[in-house]
C-alpha positions in Angstrom: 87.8 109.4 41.6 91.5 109.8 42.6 93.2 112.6 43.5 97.0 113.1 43.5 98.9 115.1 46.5 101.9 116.0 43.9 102.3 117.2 40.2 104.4 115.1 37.7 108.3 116.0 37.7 107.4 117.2 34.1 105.1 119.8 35.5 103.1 119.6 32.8 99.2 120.3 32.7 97.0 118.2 30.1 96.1 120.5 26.7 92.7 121.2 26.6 91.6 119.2 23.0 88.2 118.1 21.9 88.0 115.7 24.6 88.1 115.7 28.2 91.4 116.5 30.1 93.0 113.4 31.9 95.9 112.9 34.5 97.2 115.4 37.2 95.4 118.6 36.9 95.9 122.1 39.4 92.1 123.0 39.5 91.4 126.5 39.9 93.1 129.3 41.9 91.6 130.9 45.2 89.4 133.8 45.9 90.6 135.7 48.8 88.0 137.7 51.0 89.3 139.7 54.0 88.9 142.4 56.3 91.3 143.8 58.3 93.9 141.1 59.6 90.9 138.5 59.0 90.9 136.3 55.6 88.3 133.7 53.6 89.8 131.6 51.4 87.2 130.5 48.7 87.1 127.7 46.5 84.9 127.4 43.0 83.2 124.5 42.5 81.9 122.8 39.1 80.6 119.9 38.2 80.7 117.6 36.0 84.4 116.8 36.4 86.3 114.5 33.8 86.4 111.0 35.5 89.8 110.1 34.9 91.2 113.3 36.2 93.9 113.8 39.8 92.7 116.7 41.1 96.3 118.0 42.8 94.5 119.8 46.0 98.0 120.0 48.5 97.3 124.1 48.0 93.9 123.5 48.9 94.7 120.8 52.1 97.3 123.6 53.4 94.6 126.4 53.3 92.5 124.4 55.3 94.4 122.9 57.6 95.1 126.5 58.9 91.9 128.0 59.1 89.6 128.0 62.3 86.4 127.3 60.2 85.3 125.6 56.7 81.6 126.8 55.3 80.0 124.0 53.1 78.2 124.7 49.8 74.9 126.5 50.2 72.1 124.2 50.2 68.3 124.1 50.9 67.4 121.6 53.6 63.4 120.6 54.1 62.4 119.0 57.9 59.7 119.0 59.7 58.5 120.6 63.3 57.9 117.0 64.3 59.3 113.4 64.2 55.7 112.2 65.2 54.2 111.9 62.1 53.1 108.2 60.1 56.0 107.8 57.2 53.3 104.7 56.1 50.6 107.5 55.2 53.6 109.3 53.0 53.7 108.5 49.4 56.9 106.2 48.4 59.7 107.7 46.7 58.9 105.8 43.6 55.0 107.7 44.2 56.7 111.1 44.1 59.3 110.4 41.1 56.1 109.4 38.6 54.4 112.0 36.5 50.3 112.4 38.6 48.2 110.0 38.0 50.0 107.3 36.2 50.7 109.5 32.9 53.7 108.4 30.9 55.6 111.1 29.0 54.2 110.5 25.9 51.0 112.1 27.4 52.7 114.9 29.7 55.2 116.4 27.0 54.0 118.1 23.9 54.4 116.1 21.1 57.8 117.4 19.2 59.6 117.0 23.0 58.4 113.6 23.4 60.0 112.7 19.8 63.2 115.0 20.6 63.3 112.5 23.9 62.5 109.2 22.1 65.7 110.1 19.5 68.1 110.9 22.4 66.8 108.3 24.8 67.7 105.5 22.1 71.3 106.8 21.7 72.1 107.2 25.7 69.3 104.8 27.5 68.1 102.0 24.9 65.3 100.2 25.8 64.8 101.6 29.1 61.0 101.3 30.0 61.1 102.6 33.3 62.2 105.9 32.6 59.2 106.6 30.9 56.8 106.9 33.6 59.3 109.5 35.5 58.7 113.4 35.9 60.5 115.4 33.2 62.8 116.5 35.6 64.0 113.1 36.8 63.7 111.6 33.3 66.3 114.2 32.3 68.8 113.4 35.1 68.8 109.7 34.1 69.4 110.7 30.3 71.9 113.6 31.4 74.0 111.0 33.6 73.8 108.1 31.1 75.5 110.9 28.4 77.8 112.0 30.9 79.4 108.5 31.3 79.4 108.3 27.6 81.6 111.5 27.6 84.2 110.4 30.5 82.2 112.8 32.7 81.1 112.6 36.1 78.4 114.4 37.7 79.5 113.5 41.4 80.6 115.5 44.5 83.6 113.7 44.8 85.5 117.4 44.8 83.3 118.3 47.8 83.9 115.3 49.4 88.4 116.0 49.4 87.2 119.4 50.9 85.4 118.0 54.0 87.8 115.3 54.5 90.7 117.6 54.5 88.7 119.4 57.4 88.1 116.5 59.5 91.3 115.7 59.1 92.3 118.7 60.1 90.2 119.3 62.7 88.9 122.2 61.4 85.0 122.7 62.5 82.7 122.3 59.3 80.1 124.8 59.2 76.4 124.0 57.7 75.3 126.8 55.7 72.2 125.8 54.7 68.6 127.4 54.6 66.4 125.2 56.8 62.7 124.9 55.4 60.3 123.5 58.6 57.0 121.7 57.3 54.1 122.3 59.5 52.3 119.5 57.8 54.5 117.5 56.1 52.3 114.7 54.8 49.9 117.6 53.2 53.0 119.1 51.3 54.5 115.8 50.1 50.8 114.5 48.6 50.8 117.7 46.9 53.7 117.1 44.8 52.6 113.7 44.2 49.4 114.9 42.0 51.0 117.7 40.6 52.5 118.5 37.5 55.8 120.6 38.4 55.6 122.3 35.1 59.5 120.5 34.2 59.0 120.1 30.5 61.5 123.4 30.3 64.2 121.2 32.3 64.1 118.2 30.0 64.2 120.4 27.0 67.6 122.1 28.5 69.3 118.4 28.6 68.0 117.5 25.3 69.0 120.6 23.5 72.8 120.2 25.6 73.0 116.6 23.9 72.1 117.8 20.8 75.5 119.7 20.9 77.8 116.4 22.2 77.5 118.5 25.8 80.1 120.6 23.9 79.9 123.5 26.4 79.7 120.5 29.3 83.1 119.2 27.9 84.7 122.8 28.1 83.7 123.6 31.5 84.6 120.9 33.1 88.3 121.1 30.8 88.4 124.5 32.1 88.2 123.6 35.8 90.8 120.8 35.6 93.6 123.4 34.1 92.1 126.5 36.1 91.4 128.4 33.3 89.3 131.1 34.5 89.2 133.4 31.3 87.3 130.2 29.6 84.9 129.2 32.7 84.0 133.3 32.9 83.3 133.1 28.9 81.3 129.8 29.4 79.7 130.7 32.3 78.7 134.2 31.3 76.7 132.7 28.5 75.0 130.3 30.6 71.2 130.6 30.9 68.6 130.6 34.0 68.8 127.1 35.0 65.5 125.5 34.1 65.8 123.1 36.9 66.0 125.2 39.4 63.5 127.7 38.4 61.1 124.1 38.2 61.3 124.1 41.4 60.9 127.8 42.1 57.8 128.6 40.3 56.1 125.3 40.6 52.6 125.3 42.7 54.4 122.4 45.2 56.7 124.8 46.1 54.0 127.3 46.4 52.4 124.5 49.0 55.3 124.7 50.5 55.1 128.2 51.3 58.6 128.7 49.6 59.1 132.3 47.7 62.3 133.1 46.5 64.4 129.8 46.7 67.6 131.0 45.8 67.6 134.3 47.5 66.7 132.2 51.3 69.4 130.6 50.1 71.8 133.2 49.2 71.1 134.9 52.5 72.4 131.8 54.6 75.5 131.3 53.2 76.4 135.0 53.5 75.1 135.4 57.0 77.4 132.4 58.2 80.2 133.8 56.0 79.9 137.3 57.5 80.5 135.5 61.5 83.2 133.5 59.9 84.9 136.4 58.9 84.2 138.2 61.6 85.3 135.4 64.5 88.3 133.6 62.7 91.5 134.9 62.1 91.0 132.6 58.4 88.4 130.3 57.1 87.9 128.4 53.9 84.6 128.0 52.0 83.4 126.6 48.9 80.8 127.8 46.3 79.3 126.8 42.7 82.3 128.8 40.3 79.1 130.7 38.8 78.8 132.4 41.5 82.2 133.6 42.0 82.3 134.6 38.6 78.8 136.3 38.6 79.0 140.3 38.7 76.1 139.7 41.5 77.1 136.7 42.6 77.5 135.9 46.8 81.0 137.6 47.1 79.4 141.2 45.7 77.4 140.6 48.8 80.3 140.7 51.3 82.2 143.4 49.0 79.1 145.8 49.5 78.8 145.3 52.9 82.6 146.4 53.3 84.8 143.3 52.8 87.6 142.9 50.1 87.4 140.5 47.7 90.2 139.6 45.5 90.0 137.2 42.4 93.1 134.9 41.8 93.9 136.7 38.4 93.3 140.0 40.1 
């Protein structure tokens, strides 16, 4: 994906239309958190992204370049307490992306899914075998990306990537937010998920249903990033139901191997904890989150607002 460092002389920002937006675009405004002479610049992230947009990100570079500190996008991250452990005695990453015990999803989805999937599969796959030995959840990625493409969208992290090169650049110290998971017994946990269902079926159904619609509300989200049009993402997003994906993961017995309760809120805690120093330590600092949680009414900034910081929305 390119990205432009300067507007046309026109000035002029693509229309959103039916399709996606292409050319120089502004991206959205920032939030601005502070307290006292101490500021956090934050930046909303979405994604997909139309492909053939220039994201103009000078605004962005500038911010950066003067702050002390730049927190990353919070993130779950799952080690171990050891290195000394047999990776031959793991299962392969082809083991662990098939449904248990060599099922196909004809026999793991219920019969009017599996028939929803074949119609969908046809129009955005073709005669793609291999996908139909996959878990649910992975099947649906490879369906989801293959539309995507179709759409001139792109699911990458290409935005995040300008971020953390602008830092670098910069010399500003890139801060890992991240909850840190630490398996005890690793090869235990991993065989668990490879005979266990993950109970996913709700995640497919959430990418076939999206297609069913041309990825309609897809299309405007991503439009609506590009020409940082808040008043449509906060309609859009506002909308937007539990993601089925993530509550897979959340509810599903592997994760109940793991000894993992409450994914999102671990989660949630990290990034605020490290935001909290930042803001506390730098005189200003630039971070990026998912745009649903900045436009949430409980998303991560009502954290830092309860516990005494001002937060200040760009159309505020």
């Amino acid at each position: 994906m390119a990205y432009a460092q300067s507007v046309p002389t026109s000035g002029a920002v693509p229309t959103l239309a039916p399709v996606v937006v292409t050319g120089v675009v502004p991206g959205p405004a920032l939030w601005k958190v502070s307290k006292g002479d101490h500021v956090m610049w934050v930046l909303g992230l979405t994604s997909p992204v139309p492909k053939n947009m220039q994201w103009q990100s000078a605004d962005v570079e500038s911010r950066i370049a003067a702050s002390q500190a730049l927190l990353k996008l919070p993130s779950l991250e799952i080690g171990v307490h050891t290195s000394f452990y047999r990776s031959s005695m793991m299962p392969s990453a082809r083991e662990l992306g098939q449904n248990p015990h060599q099922q196909s999803l004809r026999d793991v989805l219920a019969p009017e899914v599996y028939q929803h999937w074949l119609a969908l599969k046809a129009k955005y796959l073709g005669d793609n075998h291999r996908v139909e030995y996959m878990r649910p959840i992975l099947a649906g990625r490879e369906l989801y990306e293959a539309a995507l493409k179709r759409y001139g969208l792109v699911d990458d992290d290409g935005l995040e990537h300008v971020v953390y090169k602008a830092a670098n650049h910069h010399g500003v110290a890139s801060i890992n937010t991240s909850y840190q998971l630490l398996l005890k017994d690793p090869g235990q946990a991993v065989r668990s998920l490879s005979d266990t269902s993950m109970n996913d079926q709700p995640c497919l159904g959430q990418v076939l249903d999206a297609l069913d619609k041309g990825l309609a509300q897809t299309m405007a989200r991503a439009n609506a990033w590009a020409t940082g049009d808040l008043a449509t993402l906060r309609s859009i997003l506002s909308q937007a139901q539990q993601d089925s994906c993530l509550s897979t993961l959340d509810g599903s017995q592997f994760a109940m191997v793991l000894g993992i309760g409450d994914i999102e809120g671990r989660v949630r805690k990290s990034w605020i904890d490290s935001a909290e120093h930042a803001l506390d330590k730098d005189r200003q600092s630039f971070a990026v989150l998912p745009m649903h949680e900045l436009l949430a009414p409980d998303g991560y900034l009502s954290a830092l607002q309860a516990d005494g910081y001002s937060v200040q929305a760009p159309d505020q």
